[in-house]
C-alpha angles and dihedrals in degrees: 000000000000126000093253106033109155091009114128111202127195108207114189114206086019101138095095142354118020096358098049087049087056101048089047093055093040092054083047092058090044106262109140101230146204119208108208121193136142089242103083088188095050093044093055090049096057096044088054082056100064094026081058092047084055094261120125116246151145141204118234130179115223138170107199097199091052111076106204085038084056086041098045088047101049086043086055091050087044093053091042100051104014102245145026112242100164138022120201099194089199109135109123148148131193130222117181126204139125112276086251090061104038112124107232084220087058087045087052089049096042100051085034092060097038108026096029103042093051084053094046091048098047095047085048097051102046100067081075102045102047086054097115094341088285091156139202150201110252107198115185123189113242135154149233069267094078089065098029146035137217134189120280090014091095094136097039098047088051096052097042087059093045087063093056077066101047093054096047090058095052099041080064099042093039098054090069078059102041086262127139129177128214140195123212105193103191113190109216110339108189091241135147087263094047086046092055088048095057103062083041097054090043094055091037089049097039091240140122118253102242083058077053094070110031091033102037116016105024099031093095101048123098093236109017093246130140111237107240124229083244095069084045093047086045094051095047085048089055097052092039090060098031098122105219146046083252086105114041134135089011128127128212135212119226103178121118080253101305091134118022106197 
């Protein structure tokens, strides 16, 4: 029997990178999944993937900063499979610039799609959950950037480190409803997102890329290894099937020791 045999997980931004690696391995281990994204297309794509590989999935558009969007969507997972197990709050972008030149409208999109679309989606996904205390695991992507800040990432830093908060709030309010909340917190993972940062910072830093990456992103690692969407995938397998409230409102680092809590 798989680890999430009769589970039905909603993944946001998981049309591709970190969110496409977990619903694969979620469908592998038997979790029915929605891959949200505001890409209707993508997200269709990547649904017809693991439902080719035998798993069960579907494709929803959703727009996290948009609530009837976040409520239409959920509605949508709930009507296919029945029921919502497991919320990956994942959906993200990333705009760099030094706090002088940060334009207040890329501050606003930046803390709507991050900080916005978690709450959106929880509180989404909760009117199911709390139906009969039927419970649920709450996973939100965060970042070495929840514990740490660097330069001209001013609006991410700050709402990576909103959404320790926000779990830890829920992790509170949930447990009365057999819900617990969760932080993974990835150093560099060689994504689309981390491959458009590397030619910015460069240009932003005065550097070449390859200095990006030794001297910026990897110096700080014990190895000077990205870390891979499978470790991440693994990790968020690991808190959806714990079996306890041992482990709520925590975050964990995945990061080849860039950060050490």
């Amino acid at each position: 029997m798989a680890s999430l045999d009769g589970k039905v997980a909603l993944i946001t931004g998981a049309a591709s990178g970190i969110g496409k690696a977990i619903a694969e391995l979620y469908a592998k281990e038997g979790a029915a999944v929605a891959i949200a994204d505001i890409n209707q297309q993508a997200a269709d794509a990547a649904a017809a993937e693991i439902t080719a590989a035998g798993g069960k999935a579907i494709g929803v558009v959703m727009d996290v900063t948009d609530e009837a969007a976040v409520n239409a969507g959920t509605e949508k997972v709930v009507a296919a499979f029945g029921r919502l197990d497991i919320l990956i709050s994942n959906a993200g972008v990333q705009i760099i610039n030094p706090i002088e030149q940060f334009a207040f409208s890329d501050w606003k999109k930046m803390l709507a799609i991050h900080l916005d679309g978690a709450f959106l989606t929880t509180k989404a996904a909760l009117q199911h959950m709390y139906k009969g205390d039927q419970g649920g695991i709450v996973i939100y992507m965060g970042s070495v950037h929840s514990h740490e800040a660097s330069k001209l990432k001013s609006a991410y830093v700050t709402a990576k480190h909103g959404l320790l908060g926000l779990a830890r709030a829920l992790a509170k309010e949930g447990a009365p409803h057999n819900v617990r909340s969760h932080v993974i917190c990835p150093g560099f993972v060689r994504t689309p997102l981390v491959e458009k940062q590397i030619p910015e910072q460069a240009k932003e830093l005065g550097i070449s890329e390859d200095q990006v990456i030794k001297n910026v992103m990897l110096k700080d690692t014990v190895d000077g290894v990205f870390t891979t969407v499978e470790d991440i995938a693994q990790t968020a397998l690991y808190l959806a099937t714990f079996p306890s409230a041992a482990l709520t409102g925590q975050s964990f680092v995945v990061s080849h020791g860039w950060y050490m809590q």
